[in-house]
N, C-alpha and C positions, 0 to 999 in steps of 0.2 A: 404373502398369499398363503392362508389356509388352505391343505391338499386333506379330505379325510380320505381312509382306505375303506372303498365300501365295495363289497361283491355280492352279484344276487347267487342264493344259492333256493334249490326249494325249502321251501315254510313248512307243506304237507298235500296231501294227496296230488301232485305233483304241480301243487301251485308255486309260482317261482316269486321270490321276494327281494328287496333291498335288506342285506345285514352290514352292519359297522363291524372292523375289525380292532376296533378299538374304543375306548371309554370317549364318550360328546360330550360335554361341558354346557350347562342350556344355556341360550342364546346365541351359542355357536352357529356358525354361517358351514351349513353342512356341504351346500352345493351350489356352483353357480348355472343354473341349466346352460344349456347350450341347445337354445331352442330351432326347431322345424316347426314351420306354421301351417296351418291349414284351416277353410273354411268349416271342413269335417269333422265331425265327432267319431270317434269310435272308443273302444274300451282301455287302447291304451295311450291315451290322449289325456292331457289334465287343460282346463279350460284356462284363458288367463286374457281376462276381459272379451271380447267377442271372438278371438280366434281359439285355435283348441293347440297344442306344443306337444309334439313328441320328442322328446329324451333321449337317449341310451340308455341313462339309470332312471328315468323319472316313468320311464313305461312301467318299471317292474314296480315302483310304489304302493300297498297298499293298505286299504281304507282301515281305521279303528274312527272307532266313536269316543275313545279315549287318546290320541292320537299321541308320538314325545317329537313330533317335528309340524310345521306348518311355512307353507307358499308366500313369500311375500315379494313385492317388489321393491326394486331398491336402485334406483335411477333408472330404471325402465327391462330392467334385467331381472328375471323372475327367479328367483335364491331359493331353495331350502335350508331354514333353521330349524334350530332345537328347542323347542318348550318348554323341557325340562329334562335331566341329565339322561343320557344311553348309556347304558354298561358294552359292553365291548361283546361281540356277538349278539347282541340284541338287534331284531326288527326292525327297520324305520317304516315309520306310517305316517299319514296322516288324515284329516276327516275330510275324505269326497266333496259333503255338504258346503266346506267353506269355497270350493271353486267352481264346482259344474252347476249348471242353471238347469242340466237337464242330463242324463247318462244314459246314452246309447242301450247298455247293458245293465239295467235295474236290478239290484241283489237283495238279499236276504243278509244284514249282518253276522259275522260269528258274535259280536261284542255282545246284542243286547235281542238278535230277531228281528232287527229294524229294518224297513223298508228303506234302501239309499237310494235315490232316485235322482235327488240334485233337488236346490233350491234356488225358485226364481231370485235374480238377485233386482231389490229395489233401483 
């Protein structure tokens, strides 16, 4: 069993984040959530097919447009992996767009000025 060491600490203006404490290797299975379901949406909620999962670490996640980790499922168990390598004190992110259908709280990206808002998923 892969254990990473990640703690949120704040990012900036007192936004609080997921950092690694050490180098990810991409492809790595960063996390295995340890989900709470809900009908609900709210902002710290990641969507995972029609319910919405809150986290311990998966609340603090947040959005890049360029993302080095992504959501997948993996026997019915919703994972964080790596996309491509983390250096050790680096950010985990990943892109909103690939999970929410719709976000409670609509932002403004830092990455690019974009509107994140969620997309319908076919």
């Amino acid at each position: 069993e892969i254990i990473m060491i990640l703690k949120i600490s704040n990012i900036k203006d007192d936004m609080l984040g997921v950092i690694t404490a050490e180098f990810i290797q991409s492809k790595t299975l960063i996390r295995v959530f340890n989900p709470q379901y809900s009908d609900v949406r709210d902002k710290y909620t990641i969507q995972i097919g029609d319910k919405h999962m809150m986290d311990e670490i998966g609340q603090y996640l947040n959005h890049n447009c360029n993302p080095n980790s992504e959501i997948k499922d993996n026997k019915g168990v919703p994972c964080l992996y790596a996309i491509k390598d983390i250096d050790a004190n680096d950010e985990i992110t990943f892109n909103y767009n690939t999970t929410e259908e719709v976000l409670s709280n609509p932002f403004y990206c830092d990455c690019h000025n974009k509107l994140i808002k969620g997309v319908p998923h076919e």
